[in-house]
C-alpha positions in Angstrom: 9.1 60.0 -15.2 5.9 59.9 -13.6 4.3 57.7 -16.1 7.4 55.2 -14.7 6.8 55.8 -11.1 3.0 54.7 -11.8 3.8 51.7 -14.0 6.3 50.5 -11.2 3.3 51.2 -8.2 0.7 49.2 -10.6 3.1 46.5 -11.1 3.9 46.2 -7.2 0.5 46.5 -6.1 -0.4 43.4 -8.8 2.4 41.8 -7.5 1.5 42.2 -3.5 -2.2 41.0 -4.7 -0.7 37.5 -6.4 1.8 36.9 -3.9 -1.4 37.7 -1.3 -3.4 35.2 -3.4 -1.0 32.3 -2.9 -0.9 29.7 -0.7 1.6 30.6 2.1 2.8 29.4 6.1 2.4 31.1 8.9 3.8 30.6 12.2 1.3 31.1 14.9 3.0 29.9 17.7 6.6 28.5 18.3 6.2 26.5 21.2 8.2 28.2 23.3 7.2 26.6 27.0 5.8 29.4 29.2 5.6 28.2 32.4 4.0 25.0 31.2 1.3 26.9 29.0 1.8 24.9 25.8 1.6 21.5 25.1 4.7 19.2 25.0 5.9 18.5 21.9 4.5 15.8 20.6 3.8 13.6 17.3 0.7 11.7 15.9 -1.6 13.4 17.9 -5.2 14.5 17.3 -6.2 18.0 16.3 -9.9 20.1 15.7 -10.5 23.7 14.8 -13.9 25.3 16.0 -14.6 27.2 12.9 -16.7 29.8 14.7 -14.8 30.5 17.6 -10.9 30.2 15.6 -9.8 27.6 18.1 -8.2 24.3 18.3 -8.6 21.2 20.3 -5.5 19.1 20.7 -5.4 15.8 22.9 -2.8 13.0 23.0 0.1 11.8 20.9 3.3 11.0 21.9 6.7 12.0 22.5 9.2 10.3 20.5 9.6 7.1 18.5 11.7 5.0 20.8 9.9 2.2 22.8 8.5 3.5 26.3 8.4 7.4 25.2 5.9 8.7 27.3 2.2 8.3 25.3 0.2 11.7 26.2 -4.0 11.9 27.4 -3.7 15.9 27.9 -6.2 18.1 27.0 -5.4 21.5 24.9 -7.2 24.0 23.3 -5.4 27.4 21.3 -6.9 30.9 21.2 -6.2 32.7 17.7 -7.5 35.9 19.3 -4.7 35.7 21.8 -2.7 33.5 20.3 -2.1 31.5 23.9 -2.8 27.7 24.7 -4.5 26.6 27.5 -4.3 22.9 29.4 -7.7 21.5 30.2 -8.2 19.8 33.0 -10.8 16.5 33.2 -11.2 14.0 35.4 -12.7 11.6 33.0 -10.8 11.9 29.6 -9.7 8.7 27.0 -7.0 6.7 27.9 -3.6 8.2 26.9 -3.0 7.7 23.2 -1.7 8.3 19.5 -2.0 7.4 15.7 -5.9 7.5 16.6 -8.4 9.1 13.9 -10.2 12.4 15.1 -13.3 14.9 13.9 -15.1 18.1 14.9 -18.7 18.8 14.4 -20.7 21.6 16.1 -19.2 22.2 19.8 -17.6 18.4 19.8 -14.3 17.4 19.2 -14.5 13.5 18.5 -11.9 10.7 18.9 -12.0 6.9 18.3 -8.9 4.0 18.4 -5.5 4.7 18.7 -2.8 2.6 20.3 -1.8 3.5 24.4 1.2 2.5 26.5 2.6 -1.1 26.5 1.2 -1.7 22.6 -2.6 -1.3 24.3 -4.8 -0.8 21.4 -8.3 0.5 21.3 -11.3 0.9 19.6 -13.4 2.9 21.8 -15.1 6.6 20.9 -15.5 9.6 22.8 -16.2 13.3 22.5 -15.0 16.3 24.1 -17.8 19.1 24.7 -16.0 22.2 24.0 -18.0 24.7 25.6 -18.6 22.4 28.7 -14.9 21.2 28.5 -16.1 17.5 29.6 -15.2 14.2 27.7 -18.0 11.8 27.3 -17.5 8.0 26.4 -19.7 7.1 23.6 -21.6 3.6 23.9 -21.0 1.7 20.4 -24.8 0.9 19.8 -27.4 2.4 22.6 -29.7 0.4 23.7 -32.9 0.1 22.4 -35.6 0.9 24.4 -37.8 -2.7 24.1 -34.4 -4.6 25.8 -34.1 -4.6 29.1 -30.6 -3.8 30.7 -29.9 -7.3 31.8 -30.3 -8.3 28.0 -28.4 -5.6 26.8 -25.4 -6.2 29.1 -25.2 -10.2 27.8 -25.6 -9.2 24.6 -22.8 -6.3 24.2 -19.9 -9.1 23.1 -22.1 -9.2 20.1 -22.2 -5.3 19.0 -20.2 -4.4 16.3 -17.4 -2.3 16.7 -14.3 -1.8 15.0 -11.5 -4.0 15.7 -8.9 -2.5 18.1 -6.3 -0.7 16.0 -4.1 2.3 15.4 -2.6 4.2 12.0 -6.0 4.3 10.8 -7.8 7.3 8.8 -11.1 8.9 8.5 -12.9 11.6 10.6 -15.9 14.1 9.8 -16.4 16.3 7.1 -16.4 19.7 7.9 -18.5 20.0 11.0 -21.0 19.0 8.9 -21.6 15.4 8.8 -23.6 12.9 11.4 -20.8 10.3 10.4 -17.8 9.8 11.9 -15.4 7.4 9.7 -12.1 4.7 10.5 -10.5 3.3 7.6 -8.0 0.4 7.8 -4.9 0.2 10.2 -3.2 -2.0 12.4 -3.1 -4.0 15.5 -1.9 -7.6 15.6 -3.0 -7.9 11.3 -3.1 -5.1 8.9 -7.3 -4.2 8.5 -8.7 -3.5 5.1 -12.1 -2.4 6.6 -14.2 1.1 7.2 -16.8 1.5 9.4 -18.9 4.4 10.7 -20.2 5.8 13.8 -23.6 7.5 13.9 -22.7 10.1 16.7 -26.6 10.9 16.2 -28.3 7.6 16.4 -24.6 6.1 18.3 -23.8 3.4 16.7 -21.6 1.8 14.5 -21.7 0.5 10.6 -19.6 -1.3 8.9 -19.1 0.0 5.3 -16.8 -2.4 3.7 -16.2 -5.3 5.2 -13.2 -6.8 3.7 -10.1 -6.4 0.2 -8.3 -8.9 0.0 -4.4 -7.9 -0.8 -4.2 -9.8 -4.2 -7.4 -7.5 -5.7 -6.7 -4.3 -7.8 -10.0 -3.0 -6.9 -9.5 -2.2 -3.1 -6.7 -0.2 -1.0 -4.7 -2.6 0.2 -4.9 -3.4 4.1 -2.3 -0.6 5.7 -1.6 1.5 9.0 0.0 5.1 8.8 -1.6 6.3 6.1 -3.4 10.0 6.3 -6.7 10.6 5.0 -9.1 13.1 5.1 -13.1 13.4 4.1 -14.1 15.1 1.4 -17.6 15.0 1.4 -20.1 14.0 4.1 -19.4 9.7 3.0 -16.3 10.0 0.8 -12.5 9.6 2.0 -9.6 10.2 0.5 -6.5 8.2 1.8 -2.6 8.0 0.9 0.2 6.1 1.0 0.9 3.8 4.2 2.8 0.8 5.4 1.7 -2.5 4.0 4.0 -5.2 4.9 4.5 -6.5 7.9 0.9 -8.2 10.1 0.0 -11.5 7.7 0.7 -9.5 4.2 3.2 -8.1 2.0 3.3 -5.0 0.4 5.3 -1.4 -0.4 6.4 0.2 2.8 5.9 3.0 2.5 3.5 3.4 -0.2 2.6 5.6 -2.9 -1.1 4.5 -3.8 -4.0 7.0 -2.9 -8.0 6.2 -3.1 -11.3 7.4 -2.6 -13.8 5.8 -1.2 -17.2 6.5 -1.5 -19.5 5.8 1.4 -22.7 6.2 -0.6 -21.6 3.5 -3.3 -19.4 1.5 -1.0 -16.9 1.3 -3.6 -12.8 2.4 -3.7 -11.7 4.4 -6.4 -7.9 4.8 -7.2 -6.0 8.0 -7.9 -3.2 9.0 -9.8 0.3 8.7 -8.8 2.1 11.8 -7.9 3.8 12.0 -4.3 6.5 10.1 -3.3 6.2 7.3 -1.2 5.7 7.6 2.3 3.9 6.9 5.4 3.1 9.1 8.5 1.9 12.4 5.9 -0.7 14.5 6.7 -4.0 15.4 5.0 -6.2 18.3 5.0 -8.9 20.2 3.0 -8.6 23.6 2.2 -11.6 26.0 3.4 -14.2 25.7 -0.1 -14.3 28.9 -2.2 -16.3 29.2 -5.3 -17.9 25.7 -4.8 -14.2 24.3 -5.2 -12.9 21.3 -2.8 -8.6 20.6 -2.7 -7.2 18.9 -0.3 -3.8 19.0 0.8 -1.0 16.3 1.4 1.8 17.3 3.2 5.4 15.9 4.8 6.0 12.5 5.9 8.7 9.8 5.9 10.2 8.7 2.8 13.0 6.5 3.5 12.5 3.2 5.4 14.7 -0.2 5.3 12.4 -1.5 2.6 14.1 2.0 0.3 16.9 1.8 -2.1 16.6 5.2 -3.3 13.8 7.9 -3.4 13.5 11.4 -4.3 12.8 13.4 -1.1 10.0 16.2 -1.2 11.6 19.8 0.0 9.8 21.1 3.0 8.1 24.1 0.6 6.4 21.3 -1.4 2.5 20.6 -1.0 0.7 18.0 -3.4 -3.0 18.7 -4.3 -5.9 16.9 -4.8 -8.7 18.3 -7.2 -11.9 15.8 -6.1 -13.9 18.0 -8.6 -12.9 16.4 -11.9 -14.3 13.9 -13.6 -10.9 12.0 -13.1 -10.0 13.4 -10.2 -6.0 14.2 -9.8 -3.0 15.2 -7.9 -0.6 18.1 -8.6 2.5 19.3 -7.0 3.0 22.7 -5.8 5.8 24.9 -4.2 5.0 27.1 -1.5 7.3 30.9 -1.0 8.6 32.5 1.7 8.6 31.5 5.2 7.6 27.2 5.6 7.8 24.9 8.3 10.9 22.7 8.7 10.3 19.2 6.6 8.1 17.1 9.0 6.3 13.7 9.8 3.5 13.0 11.8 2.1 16.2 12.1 -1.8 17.0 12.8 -3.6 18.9 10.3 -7.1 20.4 10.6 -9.0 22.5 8.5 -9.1 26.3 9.9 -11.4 29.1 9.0 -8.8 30.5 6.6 -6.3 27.6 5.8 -5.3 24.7 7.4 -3.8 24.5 11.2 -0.8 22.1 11.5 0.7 21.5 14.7 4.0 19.3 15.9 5.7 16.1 14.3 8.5 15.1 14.1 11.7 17.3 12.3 12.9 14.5 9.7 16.3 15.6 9.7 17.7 16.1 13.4 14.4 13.5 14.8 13.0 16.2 17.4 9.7 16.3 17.8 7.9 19.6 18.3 5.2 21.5 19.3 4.9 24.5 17.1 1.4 25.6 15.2 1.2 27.1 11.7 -1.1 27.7 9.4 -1.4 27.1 5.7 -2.9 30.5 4.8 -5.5 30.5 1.6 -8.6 28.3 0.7 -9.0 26.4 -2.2 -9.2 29.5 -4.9 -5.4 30.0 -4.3 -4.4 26.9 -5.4 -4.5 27.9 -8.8 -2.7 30.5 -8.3 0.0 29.1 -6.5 3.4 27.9 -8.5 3.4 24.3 -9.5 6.9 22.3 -9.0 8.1 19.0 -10.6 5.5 16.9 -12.8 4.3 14.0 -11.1 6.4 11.7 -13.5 9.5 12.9 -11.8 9.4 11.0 -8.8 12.9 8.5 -8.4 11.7 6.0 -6.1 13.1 1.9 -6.1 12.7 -0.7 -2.7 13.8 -4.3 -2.1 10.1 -5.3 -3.4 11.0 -3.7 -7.0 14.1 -5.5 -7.4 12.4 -8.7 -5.6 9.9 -8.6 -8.7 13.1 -8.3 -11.2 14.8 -10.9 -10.5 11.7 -13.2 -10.1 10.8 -12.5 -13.2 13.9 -12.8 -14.9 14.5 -16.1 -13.3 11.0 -17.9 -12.6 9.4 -16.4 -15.3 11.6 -16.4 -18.2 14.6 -18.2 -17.7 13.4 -21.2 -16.0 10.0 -21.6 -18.3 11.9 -21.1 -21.4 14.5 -23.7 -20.3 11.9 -26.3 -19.6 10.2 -25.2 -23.0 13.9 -26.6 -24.3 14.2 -29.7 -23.1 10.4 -30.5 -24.0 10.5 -29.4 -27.2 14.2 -29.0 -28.6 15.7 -32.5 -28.0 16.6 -33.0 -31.9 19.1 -30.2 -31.4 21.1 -32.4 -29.3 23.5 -31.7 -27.6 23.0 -28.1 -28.2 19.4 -28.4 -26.5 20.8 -30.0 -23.3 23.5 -26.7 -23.0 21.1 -24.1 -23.4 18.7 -26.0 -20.6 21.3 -26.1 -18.0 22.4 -22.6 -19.3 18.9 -21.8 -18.3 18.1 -23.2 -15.7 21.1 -21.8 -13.5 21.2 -19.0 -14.2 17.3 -18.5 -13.5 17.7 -20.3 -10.1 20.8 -17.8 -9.3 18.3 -15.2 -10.3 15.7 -16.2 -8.2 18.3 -17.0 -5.3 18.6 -13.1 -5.1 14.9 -12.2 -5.7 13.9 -14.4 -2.6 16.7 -12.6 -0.6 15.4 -9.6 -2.0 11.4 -10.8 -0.8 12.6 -11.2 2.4 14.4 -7.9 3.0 11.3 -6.2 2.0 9.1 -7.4 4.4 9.8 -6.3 7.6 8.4 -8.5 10.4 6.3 -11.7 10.4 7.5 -13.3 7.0 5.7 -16.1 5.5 2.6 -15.6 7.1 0.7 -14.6 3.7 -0.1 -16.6 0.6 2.2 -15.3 -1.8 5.2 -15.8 0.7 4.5 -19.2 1.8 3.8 -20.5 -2.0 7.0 -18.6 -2.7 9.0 -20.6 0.5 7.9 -23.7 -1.6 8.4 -23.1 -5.0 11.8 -21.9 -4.2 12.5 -25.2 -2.2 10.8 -27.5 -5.1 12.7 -25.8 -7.8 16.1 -25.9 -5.7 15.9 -29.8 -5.3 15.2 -29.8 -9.4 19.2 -29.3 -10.1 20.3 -31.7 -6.7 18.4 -34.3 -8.0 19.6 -33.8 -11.8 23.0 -34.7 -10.2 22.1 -38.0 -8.9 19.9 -39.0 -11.7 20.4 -42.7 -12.6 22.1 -43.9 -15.6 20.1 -43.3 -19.2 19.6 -45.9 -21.1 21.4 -47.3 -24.3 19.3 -47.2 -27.8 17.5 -50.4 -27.9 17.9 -50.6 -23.4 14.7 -50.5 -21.4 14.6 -48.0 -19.3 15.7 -49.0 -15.5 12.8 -48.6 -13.3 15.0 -45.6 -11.0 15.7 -44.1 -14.2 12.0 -43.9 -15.3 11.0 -43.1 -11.7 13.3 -40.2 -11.7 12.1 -39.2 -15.1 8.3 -39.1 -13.7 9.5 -37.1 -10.5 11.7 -34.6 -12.2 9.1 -34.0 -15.4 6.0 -33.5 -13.3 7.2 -31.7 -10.3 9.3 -29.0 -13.0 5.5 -28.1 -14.7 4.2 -27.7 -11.5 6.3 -25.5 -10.1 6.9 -24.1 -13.2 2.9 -23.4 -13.5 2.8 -21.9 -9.8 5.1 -19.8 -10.1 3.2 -18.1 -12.9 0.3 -17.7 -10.3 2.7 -16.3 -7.6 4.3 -14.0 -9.7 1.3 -12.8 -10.7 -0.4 -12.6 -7.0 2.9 -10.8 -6.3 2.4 -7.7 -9.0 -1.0 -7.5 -7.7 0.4 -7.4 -3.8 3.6 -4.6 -4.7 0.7 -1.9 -6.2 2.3 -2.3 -9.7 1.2 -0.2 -11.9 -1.9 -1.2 -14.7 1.0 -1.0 -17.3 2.9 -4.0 -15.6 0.0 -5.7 -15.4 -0.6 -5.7 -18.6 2.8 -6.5 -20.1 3.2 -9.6 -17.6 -0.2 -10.6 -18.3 0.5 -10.9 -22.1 3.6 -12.4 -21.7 1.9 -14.7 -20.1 -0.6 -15.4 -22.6 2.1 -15.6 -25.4 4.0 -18.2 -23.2 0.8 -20.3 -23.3 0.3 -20.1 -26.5 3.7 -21.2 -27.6 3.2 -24.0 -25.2 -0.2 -25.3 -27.1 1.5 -24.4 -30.4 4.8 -26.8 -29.7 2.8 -29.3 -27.8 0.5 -30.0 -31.1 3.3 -29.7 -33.5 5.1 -32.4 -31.2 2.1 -34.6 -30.5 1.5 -34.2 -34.5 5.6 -35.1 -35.5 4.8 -38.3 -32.7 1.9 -39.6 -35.1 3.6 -39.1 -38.3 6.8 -41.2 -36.4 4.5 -44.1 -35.0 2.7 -44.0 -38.8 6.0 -44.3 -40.4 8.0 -46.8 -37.9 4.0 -49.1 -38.4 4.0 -48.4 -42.3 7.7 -49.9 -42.2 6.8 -52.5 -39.9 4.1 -53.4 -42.9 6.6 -52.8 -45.7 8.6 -55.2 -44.3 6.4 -58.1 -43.4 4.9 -57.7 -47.3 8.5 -58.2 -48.3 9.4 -61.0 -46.3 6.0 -62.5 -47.7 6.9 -61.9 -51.2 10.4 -62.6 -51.2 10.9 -65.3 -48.7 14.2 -66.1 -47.6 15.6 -69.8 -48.7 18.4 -71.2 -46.3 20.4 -73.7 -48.0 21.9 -76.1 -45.5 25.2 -78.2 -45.6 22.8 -81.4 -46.5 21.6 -79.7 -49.4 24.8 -79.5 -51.2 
């Protein structure tokens, strides 16, 4: 019996240690308002946690979604020893603002961009002394001492600063770094940039300049991503809206990258999360050398979604930067967790990571609680992985927009011109299966332009690949009007009528060149949606096979078009020797 007892006291004791060891939530405060002694609640604010002192800055963000919720410029900061807030009043403090990019390091709590009230964007920095409780406006290059002040104020439209923007990521890593990072966003265009601010020497460097949206090699340009650094020049970023501002893209997204500042080069990630955009990122305090970071919450479900598989509030995905090929992984956290949430700010505490407000995605409240993610990175391992990355449902208007555009511009309408090139000795048979084609590939592609337009939700056909696809589709639409008006063909051993050959020449040329740019926007487009490598690859050798069955039927034809024109001229021969050796004798009526 006793021998039982102890088995069942080891057993719990092993248990309580595990379950200890696991990453867990804690509530630390539930925003109940005490005579106006915690912050409102609030969404897409910014958030810092002095490491030494277990506290945490909070400024801005703002209320709701709707247009003219109030935008906040209120100063917080939260005692863990007493677990109470406390409003900070400043006379000079940064224009009220959200969706701006934030960072601690030593007693400063840094901000920079953002967008204000009446869509006012900004790209200005400034720094809150915590001990001093004073905000400071940083200049974006200090002037040199060997340029006079009159100089330096004509030559300040020059300096370089980031673009004015919000939605962007970035910050400082650990309270360690001299840098302070901004990474893409949005203002009037979506910014594919990062720069850096030198909070020791005050001034800003660019990083990477520009990424195109039709290169695999670069993040996309986006806004409401999260990202976090992971080292004192390398960011992590995820997901994001991409459409919308002069380009086309997922919205949200499910892409994630690293840059490294060092290299100046973008690395991309595995897939595992669900598309989203306004998640939030943290690391986990280090432990045994190890580095995870955490991505947590967000929107899933936009206009441009058919159908997606939701993430359960208990679910965290991981990033391990340490391998070689660094990865994501999906975990479930037990017991108590905060209701599913978007736009939440997430900081790195001294044991876990502090999350405070958002919005609730099911009743649309936002909220103004504070939890913790208890554990550092050591009890990641030991914390219960959910569903494999591969079982993630997810389909949007830009997936079934690529479908049907390659169903009907890339297969049905190139193999239906490849007919009536090269199949015309199977008449009639040839002429049926062309118009077969060709219908039902413009019906197809009818739908996939419908399909393009739905998934891009404001300023369409402002970017390459939907202005080349306005025109193709208007170019190949006019191919069956003017098919019906085509002039009469002509009779064996007929001339052709000058309309007739003039339609010929219109409706020949102008089908290979749609034909051949609709190859190139197809292929502009896979690069623009995020496809994965795989797609790339299959369309890409399609591609190549329907070239080279093109070049194949094109000698074979131009070869079957010398043999004719030898025959018809070794006739021609045949028959003048014949006429020389057997000439014809007319006998006439005189004759007889």
């Amino acid at each position: 019996m006793m021998d039982k007892i102890a088995l069942f006291v080891i057993t719990l004791l092993l248990t309580l240690k595990v379950t200890k060891a696991q990453l867990s939530w804690k509530l630390l405060h539930n925003g109940n308002n005490q005579n106006g002694t915690v912050p409102k609640p609030r969404r897409d604010a910014g958030i810092g946690s002095d490491l030494g002192r277990r506290r945490v800055i909070l400024f801005g963000g703002r209320e709701g979604s709707e247009k003219g919720s109030p935008v906040f410029d209120d100063t917080w900061i939260y005692y863990g020893d007493t677990s109470t807030w406390r409003l900070i009043n400043t006379d000079i403090h940064p224009s009220a603002r959200f969706s701006f990019v934030s960072g601690m390091s030593g007693e400063y709590f840094y901000i920079a961009t953002g967008e204000g009230r009446d869509r006012m964007f900004y790209n200005d920095i400034w720094r809150f002394h915590i001990r001093m409780e004073k905000w400071e406006q940083l200049p974006a290059q200090e002037k040199p001492d060997y340029i006079s002040h009159n100089q330096w104020s004509q030559s300040k439209d020059t300096i370089l600063t980031p673009e004015e923007r919000y939605g962007a990521a970035g910050g400082i890593y650990r309270n360690e770094s001299t840098k302070f990072y901004v990474s893409l966003g949005f203002a009037d265009v979506r910014f594919s940039n990062t720069f850096s601010y030198d909070y020791v020497g005050k001034s800003w460097y660019i990083d990477f300049a520009f990424s195109h949206p039709y290169s695999p090699e670069f993040p996309h340009g986006r806004c409401l991503h999260s990202g976090t650094m992971i080292a004192p020049d390398d960011l992590v970023i995820f997901g994001g809206c991409l459409t919308g501002g002069s380009t086309g893209g997922p919205c949200p997204s499910g892409d994630s990258w690293i840059f490294q500042g060092k290299r100046k080069v973008w690395d991309q990630l595995n897939n595992c999360a669900s598309p989203r955009v306004y998640s939030s990122m943290a690391m986990l305090p280090i432990a045994d050398g190890k580095r995870r970071v955490v991505l947590y919450g967000g929107v899933e479900k936009l206009p441009q979604v058919l159908t997606a598989t939701e993430s359960p509030a208990s679910e965290l995905v991981i990033l391990n930067p340490d391998l070689r090929i660094k990865r994501w992984e999906k975990k479930t956290v037990k017991g108590e967790v905060p209701s599913k949430r978007a736009s939440a700010a997430m900081v790195t505490g001294p044991a876990g990571i502090y999350m405070f407000g958002g919005i609730d995605i099911e009743s649309g409240k936002t909220m103004n609680d504070l939890w913790s993610l208890m554990g550092d990175s050591s009890a990641v391992d030991k914390t219960e992985t959910s569903t494999p990355c591969t079982e993630t449902t997810f389909y949007n208007y830009i997936m079934l927009h690529g479908i049907f555009m390659v169903a009907g511009w890339g297969v049905l309408l190139q193999w239906g011109a490849y007919i009536a090139r090269y199949m015309k000795h199977r008449d009639p048979l040839w002429f049926y299966l062309h118009i077969g084609c060709q219908v039902f590939g413009l019906v197809f592609s009818i739908v996939g332009f419908v399909c393009g337009v739905l998934s891009v939700q404001f300023d369409h056909f402002r970017f390459t690949h939907a202005i080349l696809g306005l025109v193709i589709m208007v170019l190949g639409l006019q191919q069956p009007l003017n098919a019906l008006v085509r002039p009469h063909k002509a009779e064996p051993g007929e001339a052709k009528s000058p309309p007739r050959a003039g339609w010929e020449w219109w409706h020949h040329n102008m089908g290979r060149i749609v034909l051949g740019l609709a190859i190139c926007n197809i292929s502009m487009g896979i690069f623009l949606a995020v496809a994965d490598i795989l797609i790339w690859g299959i369309w890409f050798a399609y591609v190549i096979l329907l070239v080279l069955f093109y070049v194949v039927a094109e000698l074979v034809k131009s070869s079957d078009q010398s043999m004719d024109a030898e025959t018809k001229h070794s006739h021609a021969k045949s028959a003048e020797r014949y006429q020389y050796d057997n000439p014809v004798i007319t006998v006439t009526e005189s004759d007889m």
